[in-house]
C-alpha positions in Angstrom: 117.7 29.9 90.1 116.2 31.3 86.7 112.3 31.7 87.1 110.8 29.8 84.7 107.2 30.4 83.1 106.8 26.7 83.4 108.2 25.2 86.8 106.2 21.9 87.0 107.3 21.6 84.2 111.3 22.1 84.6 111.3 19.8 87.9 109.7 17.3 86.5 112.4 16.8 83.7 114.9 17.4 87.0 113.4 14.5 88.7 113.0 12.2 85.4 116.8 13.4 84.6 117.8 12.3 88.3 116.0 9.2 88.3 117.0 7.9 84.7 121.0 8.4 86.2 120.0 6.9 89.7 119.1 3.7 87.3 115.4 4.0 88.6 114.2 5.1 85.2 114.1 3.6 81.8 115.2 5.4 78.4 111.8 5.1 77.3 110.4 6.9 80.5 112.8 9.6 79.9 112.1 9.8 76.5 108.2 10.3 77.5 109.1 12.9 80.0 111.0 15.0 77.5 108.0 14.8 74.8 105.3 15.7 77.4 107.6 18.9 78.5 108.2 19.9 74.9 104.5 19.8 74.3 104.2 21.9 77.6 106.1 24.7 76.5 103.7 27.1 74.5 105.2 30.5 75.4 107.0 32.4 72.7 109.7 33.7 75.1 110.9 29.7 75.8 110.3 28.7 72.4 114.1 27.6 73.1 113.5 25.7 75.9 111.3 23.6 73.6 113.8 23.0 71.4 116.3 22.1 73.9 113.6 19.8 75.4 113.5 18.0 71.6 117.2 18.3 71.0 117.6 15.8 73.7 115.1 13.5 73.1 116.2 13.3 69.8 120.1 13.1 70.7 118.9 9.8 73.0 117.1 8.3 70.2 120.3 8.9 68.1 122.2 7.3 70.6 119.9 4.2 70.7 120.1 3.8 67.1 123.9 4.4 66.2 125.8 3.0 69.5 125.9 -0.3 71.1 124.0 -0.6 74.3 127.0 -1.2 76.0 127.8 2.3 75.3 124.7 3.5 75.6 124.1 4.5 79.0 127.5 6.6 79.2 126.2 8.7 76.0 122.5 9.2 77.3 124.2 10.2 80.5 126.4 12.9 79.1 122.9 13.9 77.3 121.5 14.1 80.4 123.6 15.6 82.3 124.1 18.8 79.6 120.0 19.1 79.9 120.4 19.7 83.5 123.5 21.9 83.0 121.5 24.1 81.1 118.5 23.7 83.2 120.2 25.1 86.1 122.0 28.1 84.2 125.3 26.3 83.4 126.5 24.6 79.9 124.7 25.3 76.8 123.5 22.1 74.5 125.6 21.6 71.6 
């Protein structure tokens, strides 16, 4: 596992990310979670990770806007699951 300069802040987008694709968390939750950890992230050596944190956020409330809600969960999941790809060292964001 990477060692990050900000862990609280990492697993608590883990847990948000887990909870919104268990169904036990709203969009808007998520969305709150991913604003509070971009605001977090001060360091210039994850300057990325900030931008990662507000690429997704913003790709979910692109997804809200543009796609019917019946296709909505399936998108914001794919969002999701790309954040924790790249959270835990694997897939990079497109």
């Amino acid at each position: 596992m990477k060692h990050w300069l900000y862990p609280k802040t990492i697993e608590s987008v883990k847990r948000a990310c887990a909870l919104y694709l268990a169904g036990e968390l709203e969009i808007g939750g998520l969305q709150s979670c991913l604003y509070l950890a971009e605001n977090d992230v001060v360091a210039h050596e994850e300057r990325w990770l900030r931008a990662v944190f507000s690429d997704c956020s913003n790709k979910i409330e692109e997804i809200c806007y543009t796609e019917s809600t019946d296709r909505q969960p399936v998108l914001i999941g794919e969002a999701v699951r790309r954040l924790l790809d790249l959270l835990e060292g694997g897939a990079v964001l497109p």
